[in-house]
N, C-alpha and C positions, 0 to 999 in steps of 0.2 A: 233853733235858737242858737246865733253865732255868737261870740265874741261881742261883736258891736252890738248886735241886738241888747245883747245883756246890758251893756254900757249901756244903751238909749234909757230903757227900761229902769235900771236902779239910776238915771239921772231925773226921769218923770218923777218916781215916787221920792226922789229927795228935796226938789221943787214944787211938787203938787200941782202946780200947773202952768204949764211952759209953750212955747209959741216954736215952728218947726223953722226957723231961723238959730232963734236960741240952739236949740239942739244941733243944727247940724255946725255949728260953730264949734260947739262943746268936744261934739265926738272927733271932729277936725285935729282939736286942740289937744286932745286924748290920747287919738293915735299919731299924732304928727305928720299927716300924712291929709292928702287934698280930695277929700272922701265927694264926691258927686251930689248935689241937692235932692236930686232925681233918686240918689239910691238910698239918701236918707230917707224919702217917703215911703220907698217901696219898704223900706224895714216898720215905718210906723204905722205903716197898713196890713204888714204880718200881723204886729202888738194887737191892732185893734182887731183883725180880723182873729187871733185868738183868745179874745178877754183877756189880753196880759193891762190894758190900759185901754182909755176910752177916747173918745175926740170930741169935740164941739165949736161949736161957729163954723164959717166958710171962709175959703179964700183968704186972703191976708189975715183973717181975723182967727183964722184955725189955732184951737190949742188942744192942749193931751192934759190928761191928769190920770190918776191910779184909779184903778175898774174899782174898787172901793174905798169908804172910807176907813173901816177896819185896821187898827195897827196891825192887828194878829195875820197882815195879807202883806206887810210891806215886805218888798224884797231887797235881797244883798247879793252883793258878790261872794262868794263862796270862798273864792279862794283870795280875794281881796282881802278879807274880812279874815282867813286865818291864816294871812302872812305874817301878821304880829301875833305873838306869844297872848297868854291871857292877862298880863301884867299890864302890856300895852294898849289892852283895845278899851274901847272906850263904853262901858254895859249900860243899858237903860237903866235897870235895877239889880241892884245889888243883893236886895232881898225879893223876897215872894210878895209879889204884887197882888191884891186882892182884887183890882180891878180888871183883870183880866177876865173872871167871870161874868161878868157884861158883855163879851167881844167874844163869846163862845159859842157862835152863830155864824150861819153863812161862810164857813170856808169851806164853800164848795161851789163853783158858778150850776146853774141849771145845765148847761152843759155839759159839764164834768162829773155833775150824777148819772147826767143819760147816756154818757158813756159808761161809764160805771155801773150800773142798772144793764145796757146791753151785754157788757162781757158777764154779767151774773146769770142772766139766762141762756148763755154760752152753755155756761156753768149747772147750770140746773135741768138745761137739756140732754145734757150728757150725762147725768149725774140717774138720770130716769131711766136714760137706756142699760144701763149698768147692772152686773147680776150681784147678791150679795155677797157670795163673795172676793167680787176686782172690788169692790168699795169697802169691803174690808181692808181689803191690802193696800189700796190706796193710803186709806185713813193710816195704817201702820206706817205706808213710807211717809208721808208726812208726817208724822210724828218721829222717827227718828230722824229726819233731816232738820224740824225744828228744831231739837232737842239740841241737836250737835249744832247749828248757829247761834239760834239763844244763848245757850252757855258758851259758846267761841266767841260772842261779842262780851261775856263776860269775862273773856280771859282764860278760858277752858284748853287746854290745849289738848283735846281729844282732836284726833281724824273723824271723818266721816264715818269711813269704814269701821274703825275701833269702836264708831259710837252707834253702829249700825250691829258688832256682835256685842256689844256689852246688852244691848236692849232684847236681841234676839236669842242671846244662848246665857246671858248674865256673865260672861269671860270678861274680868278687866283688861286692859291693855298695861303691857308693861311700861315702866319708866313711868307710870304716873301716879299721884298721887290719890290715896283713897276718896278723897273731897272730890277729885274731877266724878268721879262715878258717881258719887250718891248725886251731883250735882243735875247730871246727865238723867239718872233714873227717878229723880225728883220731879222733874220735866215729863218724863213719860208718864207720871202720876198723876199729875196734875193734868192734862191731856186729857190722858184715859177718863178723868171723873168729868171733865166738862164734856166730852165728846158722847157720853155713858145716857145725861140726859140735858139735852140742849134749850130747851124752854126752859130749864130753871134759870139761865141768864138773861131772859128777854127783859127782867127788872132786877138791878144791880143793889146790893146794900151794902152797908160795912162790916156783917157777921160774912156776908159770899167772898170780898176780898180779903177777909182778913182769913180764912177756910185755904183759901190758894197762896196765899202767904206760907202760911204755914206748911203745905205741901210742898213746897217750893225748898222751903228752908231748914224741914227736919233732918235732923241727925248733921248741921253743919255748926253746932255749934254759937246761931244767930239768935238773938231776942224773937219771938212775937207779939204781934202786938203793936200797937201804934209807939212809938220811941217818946222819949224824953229829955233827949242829950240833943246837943248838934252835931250835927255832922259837915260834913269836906266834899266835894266834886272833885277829882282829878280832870286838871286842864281849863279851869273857870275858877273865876272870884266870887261866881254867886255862890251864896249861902242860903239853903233853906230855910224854913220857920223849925225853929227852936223850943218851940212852947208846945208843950203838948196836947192843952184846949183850944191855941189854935189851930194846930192839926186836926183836929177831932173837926172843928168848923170847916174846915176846908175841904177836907173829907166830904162830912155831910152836904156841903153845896157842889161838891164836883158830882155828887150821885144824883141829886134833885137838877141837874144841869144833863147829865146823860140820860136819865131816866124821862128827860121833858123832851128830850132832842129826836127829830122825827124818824132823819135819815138811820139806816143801822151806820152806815159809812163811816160817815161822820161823828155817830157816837164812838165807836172804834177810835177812829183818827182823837180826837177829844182824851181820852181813856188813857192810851198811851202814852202821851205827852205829855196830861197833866197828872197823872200816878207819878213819875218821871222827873216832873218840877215840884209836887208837895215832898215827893222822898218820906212818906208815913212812915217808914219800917228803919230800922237801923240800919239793915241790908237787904238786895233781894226786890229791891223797888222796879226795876225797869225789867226783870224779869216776869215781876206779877204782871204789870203795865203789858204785855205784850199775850201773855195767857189769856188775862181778862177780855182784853180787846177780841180775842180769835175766839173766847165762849161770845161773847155779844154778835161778835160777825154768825156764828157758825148758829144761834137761838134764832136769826133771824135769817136762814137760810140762804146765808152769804159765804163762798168760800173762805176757808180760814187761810191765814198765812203761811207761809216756810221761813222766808225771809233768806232762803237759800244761797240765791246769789248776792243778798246784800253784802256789798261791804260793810265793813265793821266800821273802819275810819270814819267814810263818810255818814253813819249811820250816829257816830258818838257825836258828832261835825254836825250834824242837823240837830242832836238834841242840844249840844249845848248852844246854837246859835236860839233856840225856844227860853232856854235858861236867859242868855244876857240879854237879846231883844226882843222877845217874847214875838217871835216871828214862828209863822208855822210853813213856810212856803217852802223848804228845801226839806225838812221831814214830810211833808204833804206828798214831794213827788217821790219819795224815795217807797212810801206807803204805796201809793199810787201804781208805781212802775214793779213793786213786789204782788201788788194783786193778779196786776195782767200778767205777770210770769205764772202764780200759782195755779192760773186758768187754762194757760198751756202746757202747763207741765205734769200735771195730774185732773184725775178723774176721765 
């Protein structure tokens, strides 16, 4: 996926459906530059041949539109979309859209689960040959490499290694503050009880999230509990729901929406995102969101996460582009491209 690809690609789905004249005029016009008809096709024959967009008719009459009609599928430029500040871009909603639970299906092509479905039995092939205990040790080093990204994407400034002896010998690292540690061994806690019995997450409720909530957040000084105040996004205009019975509803229909939903995948993907966009807790939200998601994966005997080599940036960059256009396509791949690592990298 080049440059131009990308460009064809967010001009299909901003048109919905467009003729390969039109396009290659556009991308012409785009990059300035006298782009070939011929290599326009070959790019709109990548798109289709990887479900990025679909074709119909023949011959002169050929046209492209988006592989679905789901907003929750459109895509964006990435870094188009965070050259302006958040003052300047333009957000679909400002607040928490209710209707986005209607459109919390199918992002995933049949495709992209049977890839997904293959690297799991990668996963579980190797997961069989394993004595218990390298799958002890596994599950340890995974968990302090979560622990120390998790909290790094919250701001944590622990090392790896500092966060690989504070979990192993309980040694804090100097020059930091007492909150990074409890933050860090909050995470190992919360771990250790999901990893402890895995079929208790195969069905999710709001006494199990709000259980990991609280492991998450004891001894920092945080509320539990579902909030009542509003709160603030750094780097977005969006605002959460504010009301605390709506919370409470949104809650209850994000569980009746995961708990209906077939794939575990997908539930996962779903989970984190929208933990993430209700923001229930006063703090602490995108860290449950990511626990949660890795008890669901790991109940349905799906490798959990590390999230290891994620970047951060691009990681806060895909949630908030969920936040202002409730777009799931750039957090999708970032899930995506952290499972197939987690499948190489352990077990």
């Amino acid at each position: 996926m080049n440059e131009r690809r990308q460009e064809i690609l967010n001009f299909v789905y901003a048109k919905k459906l467009i003729s390969t004249s039109d396009i290659h005029e556009y991308i012409c016009n785009h990059f300035s530059e006298n782009i070939s008809r011929i290599t326009i096709i070959r790019d709109l024959d990548f798109l289709v041949k990887n479900e990025f967009i679909k074709k119909q008719g023949q011959a002169r009459n050929t046209k492209y539109r988006p592989i679905s009609d789901n907003p929750l599928l459109e895509h964006f430029s990435v870094n188009d979309y965070f050259s302006n500040d958040c003052d300047n871009r333009t957000i679909k909603s400002s607040t928490f859209c209710f209707d986005i639970f209607k459109n919390l299906h199918g992002l995933f092509s049949k495709e992209e689960l049977a890839e997904i479905d293959h690297l799991n039995e990668k996963f579980r092939g190797n997961f069989k040959k394993l004595s218990p205990t390298i799958i002890k040790k596994e599950f340890e080093r995974l968990t302090i490499e979560f622990s120390w990204k998790s909290s790094h994407i919250e701001g944590n400034t622990y090392s790896l290694l500092d966060t690989e002896r504070l979990i192993r010998e309980n040694i804090e690292a100097k020059g930091h503050s007492k909150e990074e540690s409890i933050m860090i061994l909050n995470h190992k806690r919360a771990l250790d009880y999901v990893f402890q019995d895995p079929s208790y997450y195969r069905h999710i409720t709001l006494a199990k999230i709000e259980d990991l909530h609280k492991m998450l957040i004891d001894e920092l000084g945080i509320y539990a509990g579902l909030r009542s105040s509003p709160v603030g996004i750094v780097g977005t205009n969006y605002k959460p729901l504010d009301n605390k019975h709506q919370i409470n509803d949104a809650m209850h229909t994000l569980i009746e929406v995961v708990n209906a939903t077939e794939n575990p995948f997908e539930k996962a993907l779903i989970t984190v995102l929208m933990i993430s966009y209700i923001q229930p807790f006063e703090d602490g939200n995108k860290r449950t969101s990511r626990i949660l998601a890795n008890a669901i994966l790991h109940a349905h005997n799906y490798c959990p996460l590390s999230y290891r080599s994620a970047d951060e940036v691009e990681y806060k960059k895909a949630i908030i582009l969920f936040y202002e256009q409730n777009s799931t396509v750039y957090f999708k791949k970032i899930f995506t491209e952290q499972f197939e690592q987690v499948i190489e990298k352990y077990f």
